[in-house]
LUMLO-112470 format. One line per 4 residues: their letters; for each residue x negated, y, z of C-alpha. Coordinates in steps of 0.1 Angstrom, whole numbers, plus 2048, in hexadecimal, padded with zeros to 3 digits. Layout:
% LUMLO-112470
A) X,Y,Z  ...
% end
This chain:
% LUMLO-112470
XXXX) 800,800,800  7EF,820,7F5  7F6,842,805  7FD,85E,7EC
XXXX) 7F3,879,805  7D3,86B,80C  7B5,873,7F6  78F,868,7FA
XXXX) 774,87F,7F3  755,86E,7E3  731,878,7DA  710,877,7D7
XXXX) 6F7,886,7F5  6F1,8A9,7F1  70B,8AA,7D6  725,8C1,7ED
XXXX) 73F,8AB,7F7  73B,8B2,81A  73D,8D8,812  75A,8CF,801
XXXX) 76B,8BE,819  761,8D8,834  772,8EF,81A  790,8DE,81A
XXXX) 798,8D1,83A  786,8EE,850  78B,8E8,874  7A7,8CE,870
XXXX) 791,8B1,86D  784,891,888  765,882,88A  763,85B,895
XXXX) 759,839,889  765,820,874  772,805,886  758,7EB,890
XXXX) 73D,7FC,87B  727,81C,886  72D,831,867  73A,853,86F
XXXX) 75E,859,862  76D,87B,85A  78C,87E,852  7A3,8A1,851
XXXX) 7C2,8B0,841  7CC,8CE,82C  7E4,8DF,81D  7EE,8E2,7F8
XXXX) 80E,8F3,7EA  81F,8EB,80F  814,8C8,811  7FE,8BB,82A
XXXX) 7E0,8A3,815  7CA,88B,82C  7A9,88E,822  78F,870,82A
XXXX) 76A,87A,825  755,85B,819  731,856,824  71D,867,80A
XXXX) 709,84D,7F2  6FF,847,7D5  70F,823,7CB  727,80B,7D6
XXXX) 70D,7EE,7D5  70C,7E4,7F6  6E5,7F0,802  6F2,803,81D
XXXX) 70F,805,836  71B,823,828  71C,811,808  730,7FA,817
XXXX) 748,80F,826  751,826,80B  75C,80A,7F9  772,7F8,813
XXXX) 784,819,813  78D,818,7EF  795,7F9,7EE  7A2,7EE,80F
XXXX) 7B0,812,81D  7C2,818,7FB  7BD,83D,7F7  7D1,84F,7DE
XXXX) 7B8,85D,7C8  796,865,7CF  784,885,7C4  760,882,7BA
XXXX) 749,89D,7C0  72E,89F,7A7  711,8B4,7A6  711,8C5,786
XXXX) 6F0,8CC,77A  6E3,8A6,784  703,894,771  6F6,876,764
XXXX) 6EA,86D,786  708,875,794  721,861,781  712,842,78A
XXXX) 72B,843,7A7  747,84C,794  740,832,779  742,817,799
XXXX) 762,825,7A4  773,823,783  765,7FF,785  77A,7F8,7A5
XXXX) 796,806,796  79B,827,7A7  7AF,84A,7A1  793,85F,799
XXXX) 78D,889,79A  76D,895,78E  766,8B1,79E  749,8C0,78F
XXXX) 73B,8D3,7AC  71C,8EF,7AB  724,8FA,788  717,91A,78E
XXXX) 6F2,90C,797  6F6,8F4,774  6FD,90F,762  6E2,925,770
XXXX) 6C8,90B,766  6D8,90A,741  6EF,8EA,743  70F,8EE,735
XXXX) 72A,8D5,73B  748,8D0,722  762,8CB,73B  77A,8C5,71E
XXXX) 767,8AA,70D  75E,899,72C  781,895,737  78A,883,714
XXXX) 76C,869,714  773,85F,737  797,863,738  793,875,75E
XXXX) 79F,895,768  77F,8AD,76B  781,8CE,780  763,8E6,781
XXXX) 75D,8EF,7A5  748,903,7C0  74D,8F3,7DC  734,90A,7F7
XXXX) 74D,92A,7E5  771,915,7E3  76E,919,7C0  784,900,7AB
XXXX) 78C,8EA,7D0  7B4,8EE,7CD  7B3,8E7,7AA  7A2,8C5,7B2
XXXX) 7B6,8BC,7D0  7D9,8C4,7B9  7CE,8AC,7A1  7C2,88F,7B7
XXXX) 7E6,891,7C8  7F5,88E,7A5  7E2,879,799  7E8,862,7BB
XXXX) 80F,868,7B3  808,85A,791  7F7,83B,796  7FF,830,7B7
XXXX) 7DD,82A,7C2  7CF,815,7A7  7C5,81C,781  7B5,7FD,76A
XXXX) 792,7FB,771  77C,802,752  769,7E9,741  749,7ED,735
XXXX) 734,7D1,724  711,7C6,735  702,7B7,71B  70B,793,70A
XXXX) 6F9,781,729  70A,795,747  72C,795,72D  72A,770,72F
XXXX) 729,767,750  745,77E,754  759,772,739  755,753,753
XXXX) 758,75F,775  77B,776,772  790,75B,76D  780,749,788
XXXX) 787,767,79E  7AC,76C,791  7B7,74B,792  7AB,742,7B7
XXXX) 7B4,767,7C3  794,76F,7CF  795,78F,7E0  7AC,79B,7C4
XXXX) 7C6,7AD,7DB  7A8,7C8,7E2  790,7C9,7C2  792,7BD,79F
XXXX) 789,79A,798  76E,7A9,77A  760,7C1,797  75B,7A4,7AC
XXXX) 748,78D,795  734,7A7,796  72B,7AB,7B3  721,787,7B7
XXXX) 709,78F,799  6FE,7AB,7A7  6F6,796,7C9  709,7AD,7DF
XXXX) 70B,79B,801  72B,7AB,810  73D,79F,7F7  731,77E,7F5
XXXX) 736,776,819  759,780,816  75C,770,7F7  750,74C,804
XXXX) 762,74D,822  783,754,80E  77C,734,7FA  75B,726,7F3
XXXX) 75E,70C,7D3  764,72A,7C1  74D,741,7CF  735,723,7C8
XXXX) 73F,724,7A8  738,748,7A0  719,748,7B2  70C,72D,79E
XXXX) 713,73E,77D  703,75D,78D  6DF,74D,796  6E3,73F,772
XXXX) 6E5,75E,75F  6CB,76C,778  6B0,751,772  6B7,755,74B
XXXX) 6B1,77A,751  693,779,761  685,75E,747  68E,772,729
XXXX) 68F,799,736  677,793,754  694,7A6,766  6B5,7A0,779
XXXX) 6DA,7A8,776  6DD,7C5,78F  6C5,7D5,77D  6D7,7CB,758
XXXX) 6F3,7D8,768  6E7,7FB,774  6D9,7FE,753  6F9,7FD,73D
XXXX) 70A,817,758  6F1,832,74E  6F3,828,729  71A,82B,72F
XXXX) 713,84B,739  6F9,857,725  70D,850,70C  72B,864,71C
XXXX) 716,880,720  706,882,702  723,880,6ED  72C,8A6,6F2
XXXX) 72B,8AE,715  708,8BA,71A  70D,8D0,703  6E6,8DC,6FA
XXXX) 6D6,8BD,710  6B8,8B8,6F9  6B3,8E0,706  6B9,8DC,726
XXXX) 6A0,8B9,727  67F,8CC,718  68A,8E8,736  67A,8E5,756
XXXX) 68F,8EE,76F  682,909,78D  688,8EA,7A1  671,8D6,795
XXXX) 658,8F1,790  654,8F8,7B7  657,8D5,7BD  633,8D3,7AB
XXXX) 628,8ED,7C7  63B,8DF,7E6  640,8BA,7DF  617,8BA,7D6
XXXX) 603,89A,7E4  5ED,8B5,7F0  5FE,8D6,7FA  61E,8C8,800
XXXX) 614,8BF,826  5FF,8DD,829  61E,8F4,821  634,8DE,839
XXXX) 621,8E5,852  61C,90B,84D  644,909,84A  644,8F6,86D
XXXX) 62D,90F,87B  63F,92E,86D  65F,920,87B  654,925,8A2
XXXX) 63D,946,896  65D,957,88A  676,94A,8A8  65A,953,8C2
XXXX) 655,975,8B6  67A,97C,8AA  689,96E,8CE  674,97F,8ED
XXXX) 687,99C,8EC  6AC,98D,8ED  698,972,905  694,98F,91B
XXXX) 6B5,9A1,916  6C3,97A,922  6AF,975,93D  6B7,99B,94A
XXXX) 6DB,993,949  6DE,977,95E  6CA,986,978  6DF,9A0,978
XXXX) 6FF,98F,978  6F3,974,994  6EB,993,9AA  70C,9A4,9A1
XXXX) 720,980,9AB  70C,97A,9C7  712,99E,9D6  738,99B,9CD
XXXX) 73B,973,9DD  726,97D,9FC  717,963,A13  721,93D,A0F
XXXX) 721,91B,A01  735,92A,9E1  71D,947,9DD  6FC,92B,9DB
XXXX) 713,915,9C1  71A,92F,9AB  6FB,947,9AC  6E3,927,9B3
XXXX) 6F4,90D,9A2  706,91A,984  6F3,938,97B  6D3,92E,982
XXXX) 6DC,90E,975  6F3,915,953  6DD,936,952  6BE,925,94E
XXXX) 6CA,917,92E  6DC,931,920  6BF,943,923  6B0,933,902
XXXX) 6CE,93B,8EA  6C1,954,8D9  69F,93E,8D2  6B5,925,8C9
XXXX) 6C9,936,8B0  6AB,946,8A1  69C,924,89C  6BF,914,890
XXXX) 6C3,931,875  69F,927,865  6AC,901,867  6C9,90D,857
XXXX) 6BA,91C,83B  6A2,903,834  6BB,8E8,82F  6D4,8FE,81D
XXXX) 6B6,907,803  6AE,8E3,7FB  689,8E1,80D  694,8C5,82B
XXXX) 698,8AD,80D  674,8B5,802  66C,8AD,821  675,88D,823
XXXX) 666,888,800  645,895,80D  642,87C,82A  64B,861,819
XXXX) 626,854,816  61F,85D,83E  636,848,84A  62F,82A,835
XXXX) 610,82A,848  623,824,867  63C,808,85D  65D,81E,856
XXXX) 66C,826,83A  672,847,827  697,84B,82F  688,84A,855
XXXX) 680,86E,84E  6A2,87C,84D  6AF,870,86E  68D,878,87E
XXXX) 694,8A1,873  6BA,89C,87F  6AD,895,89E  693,8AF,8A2
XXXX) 677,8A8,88C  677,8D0,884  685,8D7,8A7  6A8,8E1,8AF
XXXX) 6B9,8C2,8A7  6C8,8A6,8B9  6C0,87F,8C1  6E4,87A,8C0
XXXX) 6E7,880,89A  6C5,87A,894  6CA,853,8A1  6EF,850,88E
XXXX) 6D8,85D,86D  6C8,83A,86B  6E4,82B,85F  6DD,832,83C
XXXX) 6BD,81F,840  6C2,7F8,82E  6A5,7E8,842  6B2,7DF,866
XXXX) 694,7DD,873  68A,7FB,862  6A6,808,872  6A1,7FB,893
XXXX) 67F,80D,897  68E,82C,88D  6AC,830,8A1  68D,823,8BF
XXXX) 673,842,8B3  693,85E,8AB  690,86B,8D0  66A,877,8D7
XXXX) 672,896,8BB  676,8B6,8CA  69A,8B8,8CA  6B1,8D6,8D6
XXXX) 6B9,8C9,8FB  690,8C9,8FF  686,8EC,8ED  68B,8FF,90C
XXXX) 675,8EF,91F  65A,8F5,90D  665,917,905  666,920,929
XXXX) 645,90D,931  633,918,910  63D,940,91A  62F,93C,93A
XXXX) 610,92E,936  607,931,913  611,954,90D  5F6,95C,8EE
XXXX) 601,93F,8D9  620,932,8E0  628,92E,8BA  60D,917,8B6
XXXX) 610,8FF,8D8  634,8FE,8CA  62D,8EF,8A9  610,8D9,8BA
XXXX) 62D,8CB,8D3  641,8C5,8B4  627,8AF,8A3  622,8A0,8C2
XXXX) 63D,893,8C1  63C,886,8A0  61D,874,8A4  62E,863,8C4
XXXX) 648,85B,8AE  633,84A,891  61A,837,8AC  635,825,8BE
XXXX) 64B,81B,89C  624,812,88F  623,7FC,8B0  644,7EF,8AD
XXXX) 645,7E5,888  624,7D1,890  634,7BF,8B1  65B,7BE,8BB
XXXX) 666,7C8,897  651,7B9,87A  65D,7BA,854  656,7C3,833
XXXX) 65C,7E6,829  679,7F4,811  675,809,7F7  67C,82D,7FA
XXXX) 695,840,7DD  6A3,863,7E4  6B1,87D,7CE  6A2,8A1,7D2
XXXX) 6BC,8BA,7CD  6B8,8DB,7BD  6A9,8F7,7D2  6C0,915,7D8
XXXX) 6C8,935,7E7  6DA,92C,80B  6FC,940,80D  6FF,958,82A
XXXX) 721,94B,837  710,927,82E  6EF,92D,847  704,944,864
XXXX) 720,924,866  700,90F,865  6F0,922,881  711,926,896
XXXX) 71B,904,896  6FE,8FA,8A3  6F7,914,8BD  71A,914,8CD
XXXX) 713,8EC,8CF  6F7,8F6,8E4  70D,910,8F8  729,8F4,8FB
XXXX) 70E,8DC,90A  705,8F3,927  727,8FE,92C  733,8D9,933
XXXX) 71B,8C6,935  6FD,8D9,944  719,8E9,95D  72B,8C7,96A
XXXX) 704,8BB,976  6F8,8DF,980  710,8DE,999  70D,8B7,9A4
XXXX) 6E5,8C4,9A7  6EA,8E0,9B7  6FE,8C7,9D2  6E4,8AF,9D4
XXXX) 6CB,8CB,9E0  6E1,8DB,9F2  6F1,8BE,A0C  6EB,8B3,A22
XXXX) 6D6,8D3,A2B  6BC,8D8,A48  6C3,8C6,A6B  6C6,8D5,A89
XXXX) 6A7,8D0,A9B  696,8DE,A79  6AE,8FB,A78  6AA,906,A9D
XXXX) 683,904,A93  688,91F,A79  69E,936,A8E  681,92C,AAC
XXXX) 66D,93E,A94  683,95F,A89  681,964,AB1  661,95E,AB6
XXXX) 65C,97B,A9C  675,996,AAB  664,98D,ACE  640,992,AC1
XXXX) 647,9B7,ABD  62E,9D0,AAC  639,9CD,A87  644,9E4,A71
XXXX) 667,9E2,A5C  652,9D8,A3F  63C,9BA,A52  65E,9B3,A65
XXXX) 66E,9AE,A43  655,99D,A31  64F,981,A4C  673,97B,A52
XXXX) 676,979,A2C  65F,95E,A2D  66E,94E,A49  68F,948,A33
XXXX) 679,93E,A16  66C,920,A2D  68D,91B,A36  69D,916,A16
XXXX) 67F,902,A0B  67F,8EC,A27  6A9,8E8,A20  6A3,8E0,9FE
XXXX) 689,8C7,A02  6A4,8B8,A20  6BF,8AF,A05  6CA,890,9F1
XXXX) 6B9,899,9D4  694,8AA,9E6  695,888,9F8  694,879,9D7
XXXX) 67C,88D,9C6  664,88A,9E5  669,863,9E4  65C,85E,9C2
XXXX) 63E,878,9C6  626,85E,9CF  62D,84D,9AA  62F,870,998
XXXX) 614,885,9A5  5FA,87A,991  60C,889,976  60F,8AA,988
XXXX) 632,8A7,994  63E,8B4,9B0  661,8AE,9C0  675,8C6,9B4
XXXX) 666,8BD,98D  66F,89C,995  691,8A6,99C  699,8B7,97D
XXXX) 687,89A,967  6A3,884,975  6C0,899,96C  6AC,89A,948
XXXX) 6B2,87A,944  6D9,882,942  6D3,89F,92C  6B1,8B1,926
XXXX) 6BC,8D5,92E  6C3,8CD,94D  69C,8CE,952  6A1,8F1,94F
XXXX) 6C5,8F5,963  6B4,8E2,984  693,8F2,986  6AB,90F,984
XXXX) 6BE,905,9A2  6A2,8F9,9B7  68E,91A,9B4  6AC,92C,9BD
XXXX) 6B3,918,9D9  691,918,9E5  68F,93E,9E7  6A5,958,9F9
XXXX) 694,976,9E7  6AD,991,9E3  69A,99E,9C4  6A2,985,9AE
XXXX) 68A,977,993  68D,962,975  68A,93F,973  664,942,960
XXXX) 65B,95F,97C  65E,946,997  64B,92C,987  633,946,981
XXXX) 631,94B,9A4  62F,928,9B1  60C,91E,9B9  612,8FA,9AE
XXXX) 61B,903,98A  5F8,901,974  5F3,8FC,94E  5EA,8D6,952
XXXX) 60F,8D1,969  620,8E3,94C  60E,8D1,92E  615,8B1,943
XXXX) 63D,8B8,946  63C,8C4,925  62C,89F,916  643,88D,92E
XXXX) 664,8A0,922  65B,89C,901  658,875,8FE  666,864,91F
XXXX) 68D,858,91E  6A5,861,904  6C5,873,917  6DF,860,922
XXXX) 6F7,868,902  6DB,859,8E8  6D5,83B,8FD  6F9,832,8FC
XXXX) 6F8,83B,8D5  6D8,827,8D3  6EB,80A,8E1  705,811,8CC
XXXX) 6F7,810,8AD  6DD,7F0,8B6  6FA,7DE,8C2  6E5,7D1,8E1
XXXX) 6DA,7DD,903  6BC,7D1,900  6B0,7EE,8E8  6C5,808,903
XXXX) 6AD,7FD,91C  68E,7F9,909  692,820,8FA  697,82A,923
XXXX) 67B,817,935  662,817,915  666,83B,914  664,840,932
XXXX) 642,829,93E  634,839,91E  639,85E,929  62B,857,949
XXXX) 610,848,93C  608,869,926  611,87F,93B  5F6,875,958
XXXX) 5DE,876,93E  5E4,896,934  5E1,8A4,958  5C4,894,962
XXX) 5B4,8A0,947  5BC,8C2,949  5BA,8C6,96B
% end
């Protein structure tokens, strides 16, 4: 049963469909899972001459052989989900590519729209499309679009839903010959398939002949558990035509069959569609031309780098002032609060706990939008594909595969991002072990949650060149990254290596509205996170060093003291003041160190001092582990709450000011925040997409002994 309302959106990586669909459905869209598999699944609705259209978004890919889950899954949802019509989003200027997609769809029998998406960049680099002439030589309803301006989106959308109204779902798959050997063995196969049913209620019976040609394992499985004499059958023809193949062509019958695709559509597009393609072919694109420069063997790595290092240059020198303005305000407003609250328990929570806490994090928005906004244009011009082409050949070295670079960058690779996506990335990857050592090595890049710290610790302590420890704690943790998947593919996770096939899209200008939604989306993530997150265990922290407070034979001590003080006699107010100031200091130290979480800290300083960690450091590692701002939100606290100075100080002055704090402590929690446990989100993710525990508690304790482990060596050292 199809669903006229319901349309698919189909295409190519960096071919706009998700721009599209962003387009279309705005903020009426979910984000989950298909069921029993970890591919994400968007689905949304709009609104077209008063009707409401469901709009599914499949996984972006470039076939439906099954290599990949998303594979996979975009074709259980045509076939299986029954969509209306699909609309295909093409990019324009690299068509012939493109269509290999579409020509597999109209092979399963699918409603098609072609929209032909970035016209304007095809016909900026001189390719002209024949809409007209396309539409009669494929029989498909073709709609010129730009999708990141709306352009052409309604038009597409109105004729998928009449085109769904006027097929019901299914259209007669074309045929398109193979060759006398491939043509044979279908001849054979289809009635095979038709007269035992074979899967027939979901895909044609030609379609799935060919897919036992083409080896595709899904399909096989399902096909020899529905009955296997037949699927016997087939797959003996299929190892027939395949050994003849190889004997006579030295080749096999995916590759056969991939081959009379593109001549179908060479042939399509050279039959008056290109119009001037012998042109266009002897012109080489601006594209390609920098590609020479950046994509170089040589420079390539040399400019990624400057890029890197330019990145933390500009967000350094572009974000101390609004740093400033920041940190000013929230002194300011924890002064004006605490005045207003007056002495108490509520006064410490919110002052102490939440502003000191959610403050401390906050404090880094305006780094971390300026550092966001050059992510954002970097991805929106085309470059964060290059860079995946120019690692490529690194990470060979170290057992992983090229695809491995993507979800390494997701996750922070050029800081900012996010373990979270960055793990859920590796699902395009075909090689499960491959896979496996990704998802293991995503977390030690320098993601979002772990900027601040070494923003805060970097300012203090490395004031002249803070753009250039940056960047070298950024390829730290890409090194760490590399050695352990280098380790792991030789140990827990041997295998051959896949090979590595990307297409590099065409470089252009970011749009304004394209790079400020970029940035925003982002950065209110980030605001969102210490608003919820950050706030629900800043004030479960500042709890657990608060309770149970200071006994009473330790309190009547203290006051013992304030006595002992007024009695002495023979100070002036300023002495008088200074000394009592000090007395409450104690206090509030001593208080601290009393509670749940000082008692804690203090228990495990035996194992963490040679690292250079104190209590209150071991503390806020800890919380890390739940999420790693709240490094940041609890040494907020426990500063606050270890000080009843009236002048009130930012979170980096009183560091400043603590005798403990040296450069070898900070480089120390700086190595151990970068690489020890992923938070507590990616190690359920991790688990989630590994399917086993094991792999959860591997990332936390490997991790962690290995952090340790570099962290004490960096102290010693230093110190």
């Amino acid at each position: 049963m199809y669903a006229s309302n319901v349309i698919a959106i189909a295409g190519n990586p960096n071919s706009g469909k998700t721009t599209a669909f962003n387009r279309y459905t705005g903020a009426r869209q979910h984000v989950g899972n298909y069921p029993g598999i970890t591919v994400e699944k968007k689905e949304g609705s709009a609104h077209l001459d008063g009707i409401e259209v469901t709009l599914v978004d499949l996984p972006g890919t470039y076939s439906l052989t099954a290599y990949s889950m998303e594979e996979v899954v975009a074709r259980r949802v045509l076939a299986e989900e029954h969509p209306g019509a699909v609309i295909d989003v093409v990019n324009s200027g690299v068509l012939e590519r493109n269509l290999y997609l579409s020509v597999q769809m109209l092979e399963l029998g699918m409603p098609l729209v072609l929209a032909l998406n970035m016209m304007d960049e095809a016909r900026a680099q001189g390719v002209n499309i024949n809409v007209e002439r396309l539409e009669q030589l494929t029989g498909l309803t073709c709609v010129p679009t730009v999708a990141r301006k709306g352009e052409g989106l309604d038009e597409a959308l109105r004729a998928a839903v009449e085109l769904a109204k006027k097929t019901g779902g299914r259209v007669d798959p074309i045929i398109i010959s193979y060759g006398s050997d491939i043509d044979a063995a279908l001849t054979e196969m289809v009635p095979l398939v038709n007269s035992a049913k074979l899967l027939t209620d979901r895909y044609p019976a030609r379609w799935i002949s060919m897919k036992f040609l083409e080896r595709d394992k899904e399909i096989i499985g399902r096909a020899q558990k529905a009955n296997p004499d037949v699927s016997a059958k087939l797959k003996a023809i299929a190892d027939k035509v395949s050994a003849h193949l190889k004997t006579t062509l030295n080749t096999n019958p995916e590759a056969v069959i991939a081959d009379y695709r593109y001549g179908w559509i060479s042939s399509v597009l050279k039959n008056g569609v290109l119009e001037g393609a012998d042109d266009i072919l002897e012109r080489t694109a601006f594209s390609d031309k920098l590609d020479k420069v950046l994509t170089n063997r040589v420079l390539g790595p040399v400019i990624l780098l400057l890029v890197l290092y330019g990145m933390y240059y500009m967000t350094i020198q572009l974000g101390d002032y609004p740093l400033g303005w920041v940190e000013t305000f929230f002194e300011w407003l924890s002064e004006t609060v605490g005045s207003a609250l007056g002495d108490g328990a509520l006064n410490s929570l919110v002052t102490d706990g939440i502003i000191a806490g959610v403050g401390g994090v906050l404090g880094f928005v305006p780094l971390i939008m300026i550092m966001f906004l050059l992510i954002a244009i970097l991805e929106d011009s085309g470059y964060m594909a290059r860079v995946a082409y120019i690692m490529d050949r690194v990470f060979r070295l170290f057992g992983l595969h090229g695809a491995s670079i993507m979800p390494f960058i997701i996750g922070g690779g050029i800081a900012g991002g996010c373990a979270v996506p960055g793990v859920m990335a590796t699902r395009t990857l075909r090689s499960p072990k491959e896979r496996l050592a990704t998802i293991l090595t995503v977390p030690f890049m320098t993601c979002g949650a772990k900027i601040p710290v070494f923003l805060l610790f970097v300012g203090i302590f490395f004031e002249g060149n803070k753009p250039l420890i940056m960047f070298m704690v950024t390829l730290g943790g890409w090194a760490a990254a590399l050695l352990v998947a280098l380790a792991l593919r030789s140990t827990l996770i041997k295998g051959e290596p896949t090979p590595f096939v990307m297409e590099l899209p065409p470089y252009r200008w970011p749009t304004f509205s394209g790079v400020v939604i970029h940035t925003w989306e982002r950065t209110w993530q980030y605001i969102k996170k210490a608003g919820t997150v950050i706030l629900a265990i800043s004030i479960l922290i500042w709890a657990a060093m608060t309770y149970p407070g200071l006994p009473d034979n330790l309190h009547h001590q203290f006051e013992d003291q304030r006595e002992a003080l007024v009695a002495q006699g023979g100070l002036s107010d300023e002495e008088m003041e200074e000394k009592t100031l000090a007395i409450d200091n104690a206090e509030e130290a001593a208080s601290l160190e009393n509670s749940f979480a000082g008692r804690l800290g203090r228990a495990i300083e035996t194992i963490t001092s040679p690292a250079g960690f104190d209590w209150r450091t071991n503390i806020a590692l800890i919380g890390g582990i739940a999420a790693k701002e709240v490094v940041i939100s609890t040494l907020g606290t426990a500063y606050s709450l270890g000080s009843v100075d009236e002048e009130s100080t930012s979170l980096s002055d009183q560091i400043k000011a603590d005798s403990h704090w040296t450069m070898a402590n900070a480089v120390s929690l700086m190595v151990f925040t970068l690489l020890y446990s992923p938070c507590f989100v990616t190690l359920m993710v991790i688990k989630q997409e590994t399917a086993r525990w094991r792999w959860l508690f591997f990332s936390l304790f490997f991790d962690l002994a290995l952090a340790y482990f570099m962290a004490v060596l960096a102290f010693q050292m230093l110190s």
